[in-house]
DOBALUM-919680 format. One record per residue (C-alpha): residue number from 0; residue in three letters; x, y, z. Coordinates in steps of 0.25 Angstrom, whole numbers. Each point is the difference from the previous one (the first is absolute). Layout:
# residues N
nr/rest/X/Y/Z
NUM/Ala/X/Y/Z
...
***
This chain:
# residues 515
nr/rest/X/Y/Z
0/Unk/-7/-20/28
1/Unk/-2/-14/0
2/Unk/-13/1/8
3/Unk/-5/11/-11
4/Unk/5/-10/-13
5/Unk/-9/-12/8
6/Unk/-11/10/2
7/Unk/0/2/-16
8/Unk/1/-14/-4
9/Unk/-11/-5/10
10/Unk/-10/12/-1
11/Unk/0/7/-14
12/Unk/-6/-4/-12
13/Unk/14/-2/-9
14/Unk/5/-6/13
15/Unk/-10/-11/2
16/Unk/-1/-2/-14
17/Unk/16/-2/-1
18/Unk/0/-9/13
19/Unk/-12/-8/-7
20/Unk/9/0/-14
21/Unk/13/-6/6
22/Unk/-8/-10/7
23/Unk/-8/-3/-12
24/Unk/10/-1/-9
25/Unk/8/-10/10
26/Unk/-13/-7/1
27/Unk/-1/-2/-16
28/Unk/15/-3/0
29/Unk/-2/-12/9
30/Unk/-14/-2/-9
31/Unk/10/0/-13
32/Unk/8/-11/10
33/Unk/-13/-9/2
34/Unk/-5/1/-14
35/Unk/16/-6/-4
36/Unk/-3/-11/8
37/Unk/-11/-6/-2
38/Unk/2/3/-15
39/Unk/14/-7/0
40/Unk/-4/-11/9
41/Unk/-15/-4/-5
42/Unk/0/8/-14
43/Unk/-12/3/-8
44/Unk/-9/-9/4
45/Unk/-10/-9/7
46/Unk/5/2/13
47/Unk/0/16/0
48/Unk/-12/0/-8
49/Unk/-6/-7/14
50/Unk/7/9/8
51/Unk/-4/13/-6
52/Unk/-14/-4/-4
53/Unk/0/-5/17
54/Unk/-1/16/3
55/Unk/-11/3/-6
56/Unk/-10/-6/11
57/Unk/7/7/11
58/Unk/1/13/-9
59/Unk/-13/0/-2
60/Unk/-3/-3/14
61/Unk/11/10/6
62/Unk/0/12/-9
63/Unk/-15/-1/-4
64/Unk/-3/2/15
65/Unk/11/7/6
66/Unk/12/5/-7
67/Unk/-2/15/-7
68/Unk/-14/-1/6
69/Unk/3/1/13
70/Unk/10/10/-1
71/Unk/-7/9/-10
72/Unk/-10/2/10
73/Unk/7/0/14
74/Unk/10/10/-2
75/Unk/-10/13/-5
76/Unk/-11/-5/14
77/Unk/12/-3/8
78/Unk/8/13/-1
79/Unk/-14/7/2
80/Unk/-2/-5/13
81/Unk/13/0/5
82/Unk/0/14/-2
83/Unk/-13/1/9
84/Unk/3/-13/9
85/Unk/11/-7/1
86/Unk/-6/-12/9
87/Unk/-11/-2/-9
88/Unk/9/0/-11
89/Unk/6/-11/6
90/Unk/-13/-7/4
91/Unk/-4/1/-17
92/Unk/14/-8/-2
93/Unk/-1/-9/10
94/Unk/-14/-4/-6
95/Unk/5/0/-15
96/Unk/12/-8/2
97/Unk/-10/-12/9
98/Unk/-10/1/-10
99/Unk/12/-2/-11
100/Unk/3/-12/7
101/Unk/-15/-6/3
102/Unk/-3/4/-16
103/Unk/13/-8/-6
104/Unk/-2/-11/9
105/Unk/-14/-2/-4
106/Unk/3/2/-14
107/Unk/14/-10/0
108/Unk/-7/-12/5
109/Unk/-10/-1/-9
110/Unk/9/2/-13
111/Unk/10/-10/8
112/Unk/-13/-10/1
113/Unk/-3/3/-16
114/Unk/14/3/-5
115/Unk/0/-11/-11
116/Unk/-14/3/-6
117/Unk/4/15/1
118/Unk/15/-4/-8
119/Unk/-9/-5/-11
120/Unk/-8/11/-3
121/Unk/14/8/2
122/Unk/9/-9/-11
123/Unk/-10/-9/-7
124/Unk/11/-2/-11
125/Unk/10/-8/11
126/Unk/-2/-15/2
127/Unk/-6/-8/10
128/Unk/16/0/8
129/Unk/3/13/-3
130/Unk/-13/7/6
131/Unk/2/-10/12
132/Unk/13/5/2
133/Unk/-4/13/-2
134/Unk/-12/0/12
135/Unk/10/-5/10
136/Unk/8/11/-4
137/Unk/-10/8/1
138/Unk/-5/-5/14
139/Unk/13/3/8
140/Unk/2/14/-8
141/Unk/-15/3/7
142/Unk/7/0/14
143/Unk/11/12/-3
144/Unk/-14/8/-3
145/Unk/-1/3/15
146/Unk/13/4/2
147/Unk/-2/9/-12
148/Unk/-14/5/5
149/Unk/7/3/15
150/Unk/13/8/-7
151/Unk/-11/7/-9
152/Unk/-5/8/12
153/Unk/13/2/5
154/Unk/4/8/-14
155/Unk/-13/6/-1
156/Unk/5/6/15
157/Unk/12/3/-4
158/Unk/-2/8/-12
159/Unk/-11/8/7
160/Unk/12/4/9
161/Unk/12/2/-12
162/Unk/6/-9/7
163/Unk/6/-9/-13
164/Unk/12/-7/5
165/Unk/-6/-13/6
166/Unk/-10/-2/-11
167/Unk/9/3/-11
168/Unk/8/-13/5
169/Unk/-11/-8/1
170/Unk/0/-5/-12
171/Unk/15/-2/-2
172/Unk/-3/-9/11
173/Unk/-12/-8/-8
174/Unk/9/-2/-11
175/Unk/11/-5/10
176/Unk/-10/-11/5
177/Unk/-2/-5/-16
178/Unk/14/-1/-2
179/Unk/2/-8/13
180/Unk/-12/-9/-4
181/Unk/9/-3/-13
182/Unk/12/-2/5
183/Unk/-2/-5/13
184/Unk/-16/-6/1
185/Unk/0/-6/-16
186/Unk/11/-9/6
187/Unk/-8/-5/11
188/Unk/-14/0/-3
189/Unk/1/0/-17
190/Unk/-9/8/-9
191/Unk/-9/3/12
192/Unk/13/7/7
193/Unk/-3/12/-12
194/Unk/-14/3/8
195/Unk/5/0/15
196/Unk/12/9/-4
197/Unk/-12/10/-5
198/Unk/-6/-2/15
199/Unk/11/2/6
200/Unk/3/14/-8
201/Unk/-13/3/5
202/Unk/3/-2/13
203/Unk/14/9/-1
204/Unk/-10/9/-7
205/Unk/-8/4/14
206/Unk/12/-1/10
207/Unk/8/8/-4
208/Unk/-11/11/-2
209/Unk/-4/-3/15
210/Unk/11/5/8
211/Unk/-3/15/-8
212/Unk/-15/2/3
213/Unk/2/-5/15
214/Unk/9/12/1
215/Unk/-11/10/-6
216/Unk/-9/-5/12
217/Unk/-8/-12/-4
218/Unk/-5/-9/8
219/Unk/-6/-12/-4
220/Unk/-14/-4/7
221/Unk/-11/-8/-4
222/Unk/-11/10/-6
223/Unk/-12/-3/-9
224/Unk/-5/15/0
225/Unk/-7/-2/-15
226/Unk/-11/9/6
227/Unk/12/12/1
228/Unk/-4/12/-9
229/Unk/16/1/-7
230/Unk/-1/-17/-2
231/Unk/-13/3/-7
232/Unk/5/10/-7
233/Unk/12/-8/-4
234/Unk/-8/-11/-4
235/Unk/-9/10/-9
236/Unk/13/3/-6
237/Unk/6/-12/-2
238/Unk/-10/-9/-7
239/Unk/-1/6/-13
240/Unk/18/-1/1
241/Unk/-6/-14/4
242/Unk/-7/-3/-11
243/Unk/10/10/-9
244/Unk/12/-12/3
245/Unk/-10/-11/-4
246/Unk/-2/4/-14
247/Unk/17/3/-1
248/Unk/0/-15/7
249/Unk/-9/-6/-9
250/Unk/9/7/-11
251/Unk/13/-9/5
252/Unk/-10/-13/1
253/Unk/-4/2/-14
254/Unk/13/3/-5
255/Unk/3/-13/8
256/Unk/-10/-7/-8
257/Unk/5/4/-12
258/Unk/13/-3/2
259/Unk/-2/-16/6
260/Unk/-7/-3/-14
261/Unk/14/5/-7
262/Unk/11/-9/-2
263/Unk/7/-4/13
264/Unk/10/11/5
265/Unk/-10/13/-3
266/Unk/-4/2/14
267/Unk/13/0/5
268/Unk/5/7/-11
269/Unk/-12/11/1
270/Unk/4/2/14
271/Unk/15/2/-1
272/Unk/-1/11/-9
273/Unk/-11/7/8
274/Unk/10/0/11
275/Unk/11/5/-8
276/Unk/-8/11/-5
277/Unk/-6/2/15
278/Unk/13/5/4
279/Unk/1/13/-3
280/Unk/-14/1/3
281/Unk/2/-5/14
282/Unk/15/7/2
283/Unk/-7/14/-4
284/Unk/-14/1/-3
285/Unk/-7/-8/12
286/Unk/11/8/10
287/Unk/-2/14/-5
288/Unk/-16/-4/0
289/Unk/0/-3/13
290/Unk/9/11/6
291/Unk/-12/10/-7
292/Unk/-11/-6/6
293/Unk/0/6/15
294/Unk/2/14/-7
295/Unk/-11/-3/-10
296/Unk/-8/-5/11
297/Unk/3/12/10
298/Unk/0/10/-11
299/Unk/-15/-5/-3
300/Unk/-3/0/15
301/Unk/5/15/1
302/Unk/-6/2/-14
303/Unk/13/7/-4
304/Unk/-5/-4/-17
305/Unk/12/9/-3
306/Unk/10/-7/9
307/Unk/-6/-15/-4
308/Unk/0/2/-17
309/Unk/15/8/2
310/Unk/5/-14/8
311/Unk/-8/-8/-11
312/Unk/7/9/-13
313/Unk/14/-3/7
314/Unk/-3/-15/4
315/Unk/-3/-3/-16
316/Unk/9/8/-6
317/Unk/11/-8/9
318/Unk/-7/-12/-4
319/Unk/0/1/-14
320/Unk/15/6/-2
321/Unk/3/-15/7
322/Unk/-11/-9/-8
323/Unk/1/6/-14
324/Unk/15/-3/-2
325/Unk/-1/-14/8
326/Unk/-9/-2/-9
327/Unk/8/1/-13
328/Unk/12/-5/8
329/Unk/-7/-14/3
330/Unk/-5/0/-13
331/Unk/12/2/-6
332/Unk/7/-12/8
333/Unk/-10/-9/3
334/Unk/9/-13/-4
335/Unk/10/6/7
336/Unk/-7/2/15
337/Unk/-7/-15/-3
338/Unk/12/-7/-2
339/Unk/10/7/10
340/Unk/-11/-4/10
341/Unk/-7/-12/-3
342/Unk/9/-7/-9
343/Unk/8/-9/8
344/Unk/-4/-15/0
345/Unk/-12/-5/-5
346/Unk/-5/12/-6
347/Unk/3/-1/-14
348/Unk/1/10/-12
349/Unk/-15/-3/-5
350/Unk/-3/4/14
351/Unk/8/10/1
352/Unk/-6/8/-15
353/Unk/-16/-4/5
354/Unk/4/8/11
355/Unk/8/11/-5
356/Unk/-12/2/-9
357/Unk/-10/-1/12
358/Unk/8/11/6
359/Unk/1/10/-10
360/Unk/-16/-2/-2
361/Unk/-2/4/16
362/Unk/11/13/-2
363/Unk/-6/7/-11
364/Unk/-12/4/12
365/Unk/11/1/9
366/Unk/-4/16/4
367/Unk/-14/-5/1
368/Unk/4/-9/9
369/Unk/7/9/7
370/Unk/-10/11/1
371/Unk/-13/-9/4
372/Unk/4/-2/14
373/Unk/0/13/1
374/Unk/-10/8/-3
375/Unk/-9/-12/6
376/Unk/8/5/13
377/Unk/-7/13/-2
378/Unk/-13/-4/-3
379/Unk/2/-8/15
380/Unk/4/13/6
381/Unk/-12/6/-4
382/Unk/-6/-11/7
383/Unk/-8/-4/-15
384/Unk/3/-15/-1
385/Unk/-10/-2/-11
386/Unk/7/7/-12
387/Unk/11/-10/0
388/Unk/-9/-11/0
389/Unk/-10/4/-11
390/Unk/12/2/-10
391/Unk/7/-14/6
392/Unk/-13/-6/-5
393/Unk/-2/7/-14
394/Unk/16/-6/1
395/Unk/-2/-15/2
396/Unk/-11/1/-11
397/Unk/11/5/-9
398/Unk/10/-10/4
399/Unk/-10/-11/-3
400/Unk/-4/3/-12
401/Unk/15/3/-5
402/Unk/8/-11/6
403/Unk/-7/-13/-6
404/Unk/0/6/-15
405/Unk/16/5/4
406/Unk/4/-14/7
407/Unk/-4/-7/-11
408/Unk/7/8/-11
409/Unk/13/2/9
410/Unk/-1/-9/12
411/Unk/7/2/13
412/Unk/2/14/-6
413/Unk/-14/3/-4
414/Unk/-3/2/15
415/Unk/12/11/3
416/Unk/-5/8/-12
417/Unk/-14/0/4
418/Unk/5/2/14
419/Unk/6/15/-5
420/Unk/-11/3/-7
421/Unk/-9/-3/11
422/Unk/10/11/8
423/Unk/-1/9/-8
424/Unk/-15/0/-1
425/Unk/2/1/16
426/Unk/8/12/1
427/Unk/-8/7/-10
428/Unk/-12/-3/9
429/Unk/5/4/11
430/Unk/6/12/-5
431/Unk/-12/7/-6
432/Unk/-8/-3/12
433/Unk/9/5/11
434/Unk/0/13/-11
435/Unk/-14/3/1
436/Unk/0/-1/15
437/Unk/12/9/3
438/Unk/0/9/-13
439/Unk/12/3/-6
440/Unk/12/-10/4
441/Unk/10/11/-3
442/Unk/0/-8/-15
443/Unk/8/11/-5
444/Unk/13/-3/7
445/Unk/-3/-16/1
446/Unk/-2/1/-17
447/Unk/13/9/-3
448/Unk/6/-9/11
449/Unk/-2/-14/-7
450/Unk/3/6/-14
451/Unk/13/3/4
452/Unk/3/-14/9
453/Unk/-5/-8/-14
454/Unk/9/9/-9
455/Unk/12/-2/11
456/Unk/-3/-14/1
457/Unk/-1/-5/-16
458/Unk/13/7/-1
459/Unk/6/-6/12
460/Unk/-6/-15/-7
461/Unk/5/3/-13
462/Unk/14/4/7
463/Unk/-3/-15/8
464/Unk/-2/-8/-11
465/Unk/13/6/-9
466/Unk/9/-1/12
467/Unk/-6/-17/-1
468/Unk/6/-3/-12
469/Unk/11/8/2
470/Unk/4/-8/11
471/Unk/-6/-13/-4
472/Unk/13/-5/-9
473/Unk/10/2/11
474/Unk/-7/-9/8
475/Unk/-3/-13/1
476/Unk/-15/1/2
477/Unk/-3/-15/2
478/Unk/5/0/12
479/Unk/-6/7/13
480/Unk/12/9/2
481/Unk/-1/5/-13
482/Unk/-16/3/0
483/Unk/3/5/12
484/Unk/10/11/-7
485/Unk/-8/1/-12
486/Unk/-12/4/8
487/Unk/8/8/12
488/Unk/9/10/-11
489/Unk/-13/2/-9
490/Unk/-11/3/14
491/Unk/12/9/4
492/Unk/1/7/-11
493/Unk/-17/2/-2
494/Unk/2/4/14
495/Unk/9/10/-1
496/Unk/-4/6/-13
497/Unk/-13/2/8
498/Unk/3/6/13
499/Unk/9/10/-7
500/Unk/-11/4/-10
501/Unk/-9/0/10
502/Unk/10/11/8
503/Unk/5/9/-12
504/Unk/-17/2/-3
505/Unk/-2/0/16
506/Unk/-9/-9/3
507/Unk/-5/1/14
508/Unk/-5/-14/1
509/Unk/15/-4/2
510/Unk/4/9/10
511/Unk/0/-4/15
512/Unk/-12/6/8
513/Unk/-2/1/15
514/Unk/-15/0/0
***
């Protein structure tokens, strides 16, 4: 029995998506933990401006070249020829993971040699101290990026597989390295202790992943087979991903740009609410995405269309019964979820509201963002990379001419508004264009299924939002106990009131499934 419940979790589709979401979510737990930190140590200000405006380079660098790239493309021409050959299978992975290697080396030392010149074009609003600080930030954060590129390979194996566990804890252990930097590092070395915690979470990041794919059967050897028809293919595959990332890379340096010229603390500030309203996001959507992908990609490999746009209809449906009320949720207690866990220390109440507002900005799109990764992870499984990448550009052109004129009406907030609208322009895209090359996406149960999850879930925030100032007089809600209580008895209460109307109308986007 035991055997059977291990063989669930690690090799089905709800499995591997639950394993991935309990991991997820004690990785955004312990990213909630780092935020708190660095907020109530540094506050909203110069020295998290430089430390957050330091991971663009290495971004730009790591997830231009590599991250969703490499995997987008590896996984559909990897599982195809371990199907036919398991030793050239490794043989294409060998080659992928030196050439990873070779490509991020090459790449890191010359934005190490130009890393000041490059933080000015990055944050030409920051003073001459603050960009230097920034770019030696920014040149030790460059060192995690080959960690990050070896473990990326590693995930991309493991995923081919199903085998979830050991990537899922990957990146509790990167945000475990951050919170050692700041509690262990910043002590030794100062600011600059921020930056080797982040290399040292990359590190953690690839070990632990390690062990896993050695059991699979990998070996590690020094190959250079670019001439190899599946590396080619890969590479085919991968560089309009490549170039897909640049553009959404060149929409976080602009919103970067944009931000340095605002007053001190927007960065920071812009960053913190994108990484509160990233975590449903990362504990739901980026899980149940990735768990589909393998049986988007062996459906399309079979050509099973029926099996592939069943698995897709389920997979958004379950997306949006979670995204649409977390949405309304977050919206609804956005000062509460910013002071609860940013506001400790030097994070102060004007802080606190820029971000609060931020946040609720990034949430109205949240169901966009949840839906974007994927339906971009079946255009990859239908090996068409390009799609994704001709709707990212329309996208960035979008973002640009939107978040001038909105920064400079509403400032840091400006950016999350034309953030959302930028999403929504994205899913849109995405969605029509997967419909013309599939047909019908079984619209009819995914339209009657959203009506119903919005109409449950304004009844379920109205329901939230009466059950707040019900409890607020009976608590003191200038204290953190008392937000705390406020926050929990209303999210409880919207909670419940939506899982039992979603069972009394049977929704089966909350049942528990074995596929």
């Amino acid at each position: 029995m035991i055997t059977s419940l291990k063989h669930k979790l690690t090799h089905t589709i709800t499995g591997g998506a639950i394993i991935i979401a309990a991991f997820s979510l004690l990785s955004r737990l312990l990213g909630l933990v780092r935020d708190r930190l660095l907020f109530s140590i540094f506050g909203a200000g110069d020295v998290l401006d430089s430390y957050y405006a330091a991971f663009r380079l290495p971004d730009l660098v790591f997830n231009t070249l590599i991250l969703g790239a490499l995997s987008a493309a590896f996984i559909p021409v990897f599982l195809e020829y371990w199907h036919k050959d398991k030793k050239e299978a490794w043989r294409i992975a060998n080659t992928v993971l030196n050439t990873t290697l070779l490509i991020l080396f090459v790449f890191g030392v010359a934005a190490f040699i130009f890393a000041p010149e490059i933080v000015q074009i990055i944050a030409p609003g920051f003073e001459l101290q603050k960009r230097l600080a920034t770019a030696e930030l920014t040149r030790i954060m460059l060192i995690g990026i080959l960690f990050l590129g070896l473990s990326n390979v590693a995930s991309s194996i493991l995923n081919a597989f199903k085998r979830f566990t050991a990537f899922a804890l990957a990146p509790v252990m990167y945000n475990l390295g951050i919170i050692a930097g700041i509690l262990i590092l910043v002590p030794w070395f100062g600011v600059e202790g921020l930056a080797w915690g982040v290399v040292l979470g990359a590190m953690l990041h690839f070990f632990v992943q390690f062990p896993s794919i050695a059991k699979l059967g990998f070996k590690y050897k020094v190959l250079f087979s670019w001439r190899n028809a599946g590396v080619k293919k890969i590479e085919k595959l991968m560089l309009p991903r490549t170039f897909g990332l640049a553009i959404s890379q060149i929409n976080q340096v602009v919103n970067t740009i944009i931000g340095s010229t605002l007053p001190v603390g927007s960065v920071a500030i812009f960053n913190a609410a994108n990484n509160l309203q990233n975590v449903p996001i990362g504990i739901f959507a980026i899980p149940l995405s990735l768990a589909y992908f393998p049986i988007f990609s062996e459906a399309w490999v079979k050509q099973d269309i029926p099996r592939l746009i069943a698995s897709f209809s389920q997979a958004v449906r379950r997306l949006l019964a979670i995204a649409i009320p977390a949405s309304i949720f977050m919206i609804l207690l956005r000062a509460h979820v910013v002071r609860l866990v940013l506001g400790a220390g030097q994070f102060d109440w004007t802080a606190t509201i820029l971000t609060a507002r931020t946040l609720s900005l990034f949430a109205i799109s949240l169901f966009a963002q949840c839906l974007i990764p994927l339906i971009a992870r079946v255009f990859y499984s239908l090996q068409d990379t390009k799609t994704p990448v001709a709707i990212s550009i329309l996208a960035l052109a979008l973002n640009i001419f939107l978040a001038f004129p909105l920064s400079a009406k509403m400032g840091i907030a400006g950016l999350a508004l034309s953030f959302s609208l930028v999403s929504l322009f994205n899913v849109a895209g995405l969605w029509l264009c997967l419909h013309h090359r599939l047909g019908n996406l079984d619209d009819q149960t995914i339209f009657r299924s959203t009506l119903i999850i919005c109409l449950l879930s304004i009844i379920a925030g109205w329901s939230l939002y009466g059950a707040l100032y019900l409890v607020g007089p009976a608590v003191n809600t200038h204290t953190a106990v008392g937000l705390l209580l406020q926050a929990g008895a209303a999210g409880a209460v919207g909670l419940t009131v939506y899982l039992v109307l979603g069972k009394l109308v049977g929704m089966e986007e909350l049942r528990f499934s074995k596929k």
